[in-house]
N, C-alpha and C positions, 0 to 999 in steps of 0.2 A: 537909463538902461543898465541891467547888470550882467559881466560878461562871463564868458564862463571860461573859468577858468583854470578847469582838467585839462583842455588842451596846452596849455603854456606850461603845468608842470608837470604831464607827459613828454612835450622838448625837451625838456630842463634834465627829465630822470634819461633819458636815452641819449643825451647828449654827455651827461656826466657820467653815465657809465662807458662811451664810448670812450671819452679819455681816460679812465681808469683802466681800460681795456688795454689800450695804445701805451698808456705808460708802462704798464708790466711787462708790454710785448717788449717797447724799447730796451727794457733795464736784464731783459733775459738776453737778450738781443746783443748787447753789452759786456753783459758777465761773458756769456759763450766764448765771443771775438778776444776776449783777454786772453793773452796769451803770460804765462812768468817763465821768465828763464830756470831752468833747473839747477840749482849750488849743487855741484859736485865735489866728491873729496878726491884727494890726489890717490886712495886705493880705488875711487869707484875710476878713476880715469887711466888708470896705466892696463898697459895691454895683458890683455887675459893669455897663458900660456894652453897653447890648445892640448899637452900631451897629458896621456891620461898616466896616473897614479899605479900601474900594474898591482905594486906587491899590497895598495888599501886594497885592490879588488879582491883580490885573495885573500887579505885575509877578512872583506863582509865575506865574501863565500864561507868561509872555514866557521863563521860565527853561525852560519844561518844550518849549518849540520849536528 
C-alpha cells in the first residue's frame, strides 16, 4: 500500500512555521523587556538652573529687528 503522504508534510510545514512564528514572537518579546541603564555625564546630571538669561533675551530680540 502506498501512503500519501501530503498530509505528513502539510504537519511538518504548519508545524515549522508555527515555531518560526513563536520564536520571533519570543525574541521580539525579549528585545522590548530589555531594559539598559542610561550612562550619564556629570553635566547631563547636575541641576539645571531654572532662571532665565534676561539681557540673551534682549539681545535675540534686538537681532531679530
Amino acid at each position: 500500500m502506498k501512503k500519501d503522504h501530503s498530509q505528513e508534510i502539510l504537519l511538518i510545514a504548519v508545524l515549522a512555521i508555527t515555531v518560526a512564528f513563536l520564536y520571533i514572537f519570543i525574541s521580539i518579546h525579549k528585545a522590548l523587556q530589555k531594559t539598559s541603564k542610561p550612562v550619564l555625564t556629570p553635566q547631563e546630571t547636575r541641576i539645571l538652573d531654572p532662571k532665565l538669561d534676561e539681557s540673551f533675551l534682549k539681545e535675540l530680540q534686538e537681532r531679530r529687528i
